[in-house]
N, C-alpha and C positions, 0 to 999 in steps of 0.2 A: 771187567768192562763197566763205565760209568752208566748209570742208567740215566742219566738227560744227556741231550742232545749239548753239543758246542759249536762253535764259528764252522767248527771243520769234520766233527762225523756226529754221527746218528747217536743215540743211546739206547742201549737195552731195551727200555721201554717201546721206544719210539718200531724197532727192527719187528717184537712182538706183534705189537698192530700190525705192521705192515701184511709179516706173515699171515698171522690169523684172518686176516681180511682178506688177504689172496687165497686162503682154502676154503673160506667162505663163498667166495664169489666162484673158484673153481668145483664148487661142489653145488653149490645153489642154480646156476645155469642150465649142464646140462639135465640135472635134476627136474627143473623147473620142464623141459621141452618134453622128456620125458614122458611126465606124470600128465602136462597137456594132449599129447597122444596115445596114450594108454586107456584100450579101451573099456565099454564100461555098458555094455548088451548085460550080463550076467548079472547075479547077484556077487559071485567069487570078481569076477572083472572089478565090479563096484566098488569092494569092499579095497583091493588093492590100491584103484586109484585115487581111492579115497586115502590112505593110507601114504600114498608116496605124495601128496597136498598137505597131507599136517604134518612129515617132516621138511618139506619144502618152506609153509609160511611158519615152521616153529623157527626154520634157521635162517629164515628173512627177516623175523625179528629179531634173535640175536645177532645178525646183522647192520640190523641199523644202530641197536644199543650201542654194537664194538665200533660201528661208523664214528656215531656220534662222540661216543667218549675218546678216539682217535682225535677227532676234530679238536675238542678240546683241549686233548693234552697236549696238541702242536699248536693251539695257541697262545701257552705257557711257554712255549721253548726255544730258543736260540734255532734260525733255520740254517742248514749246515751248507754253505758255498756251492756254487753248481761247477763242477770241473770242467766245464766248457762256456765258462761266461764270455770268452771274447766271440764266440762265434753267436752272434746274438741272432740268428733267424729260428737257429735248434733250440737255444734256451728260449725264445718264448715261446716255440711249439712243446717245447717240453714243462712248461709253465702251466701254458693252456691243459696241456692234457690234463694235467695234477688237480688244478680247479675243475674240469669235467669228472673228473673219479671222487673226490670228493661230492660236488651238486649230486652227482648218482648213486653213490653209495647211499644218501640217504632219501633220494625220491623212488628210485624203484622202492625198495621195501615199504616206503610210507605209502606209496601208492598201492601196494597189494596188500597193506594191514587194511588200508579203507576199502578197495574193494571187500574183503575177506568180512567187514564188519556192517557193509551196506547189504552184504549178502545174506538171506535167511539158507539155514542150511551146507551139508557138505563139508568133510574134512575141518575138523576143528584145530586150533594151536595148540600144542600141548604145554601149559601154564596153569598157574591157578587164578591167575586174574581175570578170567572172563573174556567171553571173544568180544566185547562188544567196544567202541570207541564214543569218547564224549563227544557229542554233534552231529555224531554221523548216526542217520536216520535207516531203517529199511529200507533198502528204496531200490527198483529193479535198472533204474535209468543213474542212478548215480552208480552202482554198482556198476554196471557194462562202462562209461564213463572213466571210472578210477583201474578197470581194468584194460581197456584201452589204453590212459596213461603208462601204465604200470608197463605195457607192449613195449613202446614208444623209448619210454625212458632206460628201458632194461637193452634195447641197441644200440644206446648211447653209451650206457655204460659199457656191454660188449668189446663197442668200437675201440672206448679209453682203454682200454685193458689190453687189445691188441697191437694198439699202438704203442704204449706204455710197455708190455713188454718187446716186441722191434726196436725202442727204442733200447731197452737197456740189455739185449744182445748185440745191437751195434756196438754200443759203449767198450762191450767186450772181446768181441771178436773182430773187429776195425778197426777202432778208435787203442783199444786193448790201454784204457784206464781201468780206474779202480770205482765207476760209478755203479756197477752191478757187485761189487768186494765190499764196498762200503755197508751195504746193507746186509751180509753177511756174517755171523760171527768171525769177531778176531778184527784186528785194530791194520791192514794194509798201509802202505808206505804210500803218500799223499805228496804233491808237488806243492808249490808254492801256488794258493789261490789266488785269483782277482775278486774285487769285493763286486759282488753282484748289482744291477740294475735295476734299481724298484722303479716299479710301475703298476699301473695298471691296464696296458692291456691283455695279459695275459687273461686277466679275469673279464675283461670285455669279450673276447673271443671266446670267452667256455659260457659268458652268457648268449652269445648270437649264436649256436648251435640251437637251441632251449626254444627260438619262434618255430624254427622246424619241427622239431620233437614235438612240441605241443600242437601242430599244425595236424602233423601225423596220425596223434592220440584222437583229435576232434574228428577228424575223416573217420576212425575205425567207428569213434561214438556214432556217430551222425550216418554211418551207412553199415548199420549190424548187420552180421550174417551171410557175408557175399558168397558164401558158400551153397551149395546146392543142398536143402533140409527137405527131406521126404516130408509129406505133412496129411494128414490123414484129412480126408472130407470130412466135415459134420452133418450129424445124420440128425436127421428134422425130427422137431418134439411133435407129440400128439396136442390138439388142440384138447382145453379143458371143455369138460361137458359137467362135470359138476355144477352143483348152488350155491359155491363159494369159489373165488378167483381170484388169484393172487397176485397180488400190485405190485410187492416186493417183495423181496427175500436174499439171503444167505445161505449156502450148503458149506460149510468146512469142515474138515479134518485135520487134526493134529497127530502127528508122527515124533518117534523118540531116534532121534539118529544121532549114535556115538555119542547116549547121553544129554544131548540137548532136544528141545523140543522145537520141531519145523512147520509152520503152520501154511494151509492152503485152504485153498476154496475151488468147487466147480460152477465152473460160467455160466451155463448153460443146462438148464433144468427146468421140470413144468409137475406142477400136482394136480391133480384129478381131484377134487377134494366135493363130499358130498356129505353132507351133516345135517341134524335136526339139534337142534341147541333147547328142546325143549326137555325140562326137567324131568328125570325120573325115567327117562326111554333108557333097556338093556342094550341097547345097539344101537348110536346113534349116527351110522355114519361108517365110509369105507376111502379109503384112499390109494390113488393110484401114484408112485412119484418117478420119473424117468429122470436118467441124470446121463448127459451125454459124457463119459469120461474120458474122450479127446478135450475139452475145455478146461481138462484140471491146472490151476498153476498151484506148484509147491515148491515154491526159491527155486534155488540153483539146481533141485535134484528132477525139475519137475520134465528134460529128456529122459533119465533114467526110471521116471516114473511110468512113463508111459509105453515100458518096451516088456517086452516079451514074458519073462520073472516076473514083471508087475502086473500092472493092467490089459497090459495084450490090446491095448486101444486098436490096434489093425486088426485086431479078431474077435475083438465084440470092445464096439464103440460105445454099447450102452450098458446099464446097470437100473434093474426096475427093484421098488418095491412095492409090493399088492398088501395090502391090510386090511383088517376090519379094526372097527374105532370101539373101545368100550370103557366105560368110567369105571374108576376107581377114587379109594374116598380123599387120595389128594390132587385130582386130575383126568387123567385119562393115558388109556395105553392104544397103542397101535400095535395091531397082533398079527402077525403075518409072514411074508418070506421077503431074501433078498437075494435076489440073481444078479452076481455078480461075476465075471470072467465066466460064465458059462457056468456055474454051479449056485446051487439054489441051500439056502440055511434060515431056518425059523428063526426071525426077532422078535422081539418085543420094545415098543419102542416108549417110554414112557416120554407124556408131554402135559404142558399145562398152557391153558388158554384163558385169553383175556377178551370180555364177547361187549362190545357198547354198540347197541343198536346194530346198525348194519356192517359193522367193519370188527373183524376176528384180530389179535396178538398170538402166535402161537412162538413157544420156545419149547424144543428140545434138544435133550444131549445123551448120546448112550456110548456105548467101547464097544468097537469089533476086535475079533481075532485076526490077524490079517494071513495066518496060515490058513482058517477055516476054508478060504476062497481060494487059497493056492497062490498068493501075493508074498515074492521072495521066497518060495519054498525052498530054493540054494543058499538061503540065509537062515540055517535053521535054529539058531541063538540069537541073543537080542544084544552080543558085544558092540556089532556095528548098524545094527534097526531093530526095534522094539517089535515084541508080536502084536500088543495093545495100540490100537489107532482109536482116537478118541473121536465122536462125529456128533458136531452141535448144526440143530437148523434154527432157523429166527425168520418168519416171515407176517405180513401182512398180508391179508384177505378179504375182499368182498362180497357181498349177498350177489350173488348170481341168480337170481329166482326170474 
């Protein structure tokens, strides 16, 4: 068998692609619905569906690779006669479709690499290149965005597929040519062709699909979530009564999931903060810090963060810690407990402070255990989450006197 294509069949190469792109797309599909519905309450649920996403976007992007390089090698090569050129309504629905599997074959997968790359977090690719893409930013609204698209675009292609093969069981069992033998190994006995009709509107048609699809993608962007999402109340911070009050600030934590690091922050938080900044005092000072942890966001994982294995946000919304403030000769430490999901564990929080006149700089940063608390205790290895959660604070404060 010649491996390029001629006036009149297919080549070797050319029948590969084809195949490999139809078991790709026939295993990436239902894959894909799958691993969207698989649920993800546990830390065992998690780790699964975490697990059926990084084979799902590892073979969406070899995917698009085997797309692409398809693409080009059929634009190197003699296109082989359509055996039903004189019936010209079917040849250009079967034109149309060929230009829609083509545009799809390489927008779904480009559209779920950028979702996957605007995404912090969850199921990574398995490659050594890095998840990340040039251009494309963090971003929680481009990410829902490109994942919307990626909806949109992957029923388009669906549709092609289905149609594309209707078409080529008619060919077979109707028509009973050789346009479904042709792409098969072995060289079938061919009529005499007509020279086919170039044009283009085969390719006008597979682009006027493409206003809808994109119409489609902007509706899911623009009204997220139309689904019913339990949503926990947030429960009220304590007002500060300290002699220092806090203008602004940052609470984050960074987590190691499957090897990468996912960083978040809580929203919503208040310090009690009560300090004497005068030199040479053993005790200067005690703090109170409430952190509501229904306001955590942490990417993509930050539903799973907040369910039952983790944080238990439905069964204790808050997380306090009580300190006393004492110096040390490069700073100071905060000495005390932290009640977290209902259990209580002695920290130490080392920090340093920067004091001009009436307004405080404080930064610090320490590591929990996140078993200490009982966070994923059904994840009792760190192959798909880390035990170490890293927690940096940075805020700004005023003399409250």
């Amino acid at each position: 068998m010649a491996l390029q294509n001629t006036s009149t069949r297919f080549g070797a190469v050319t029948k590969i692609f084809h195949w490999l792109t139809a078991l790709l797309i026939l295993t990436l599909i239902p894959l894909g619905i799958i691993a969207h519905g698989a649920p993800f309450s546990t830390g065992e649920e998690i780790a699964f569906k975490a697990l059926l996403f990084s084979i799902h976007k590892t073979l969406g992007v070899t995917a698009f690779f085997v797309a692409l390089t398809r693409i080009l090698w059929a634009l190197t090569q003699p296109k082989p006669r359509l055996l039903n050129a004189d019936h010209k309504a079917e040849a250009f629905l079967a034109e149309t479709i060929h230009w829609l599997l083509y545009s799809a074959l390489l927008l779904v997968p480009l559209t779920g690499w950028i979702h996957h790359a605007a995404t912090t977090g969850f199921a990574p690719i398995w490659w050594p290149f890095g998840q990340e893409l040039p251009f494309v930013p963090k971003d929680t609204h481009l990410a829902h965005l490109f994942a919307s698209l990626h909806f949109s675009f992957e029923r388009v292609l669906a549709f092609s597929v289905l149609l594309h093969i209707a078409g080529a069981v008619k060919h077979h069992l109707i028509d009973k040519d050789a346009t479904l033998r042709r792409m098969l190994p072995g060289q079938p006995p061919l009529p005499a062709l007509l020279p086919d009709h170039k044009n283009r509107l085969p390719i006008l048609g597979a682009v006027a699909v493409y206003p809808f699809a994109l119409t489609v993608g902007a509706f899911l962007w623009y009204f997220p979530g139309l689904e019913t999402v339990e949503v926990t109340p947030t429960t009220e911070l304590e007002e500060s009564s300290g002699n220092w009050k806090v203008s602004e600030g940052t609470l984050s934590l960074t987590i190691k999931q499957f090897g990468s690091d996912v960083t978040g922050e809580f929203g919503e938080w208040s310090a009690d903060i009560t300090f004497d900044d005068t030199p040479g005092l053993q005790n200067p000072g005690s703090v109170k810090v409430t952190v509501n942890t229904t306001s955590l966001s942490l990417g993509s994982v930050t539903d799973q963060a907040m369910g039952p294995d983790f944080f238990d946000v439905q069964n204790h919304p808050q997380a306090v810690f009580l300190a006393k403030i004492f110096p040390v000769p490069d700073g100071y430490v905060a000495e005390g407990t932290l009640t977290l999901k209902g259990i209580e564990v002695p920290i130490t929080l080392p920090f340093s402070l920067r004091i001009e006149e009436d307004a405080v700089r404080m930064n610090a940063n320490t590591t929990l255990q996140r078993l200490d608390f009982g966070i994923g205790s059904n994840m009792p290895d760190e192959s798909s989450l880390g035990f170490s959660v890293g927690v940096s604070i940075e805020l700004n404060a005023l003399r409250n006197d």
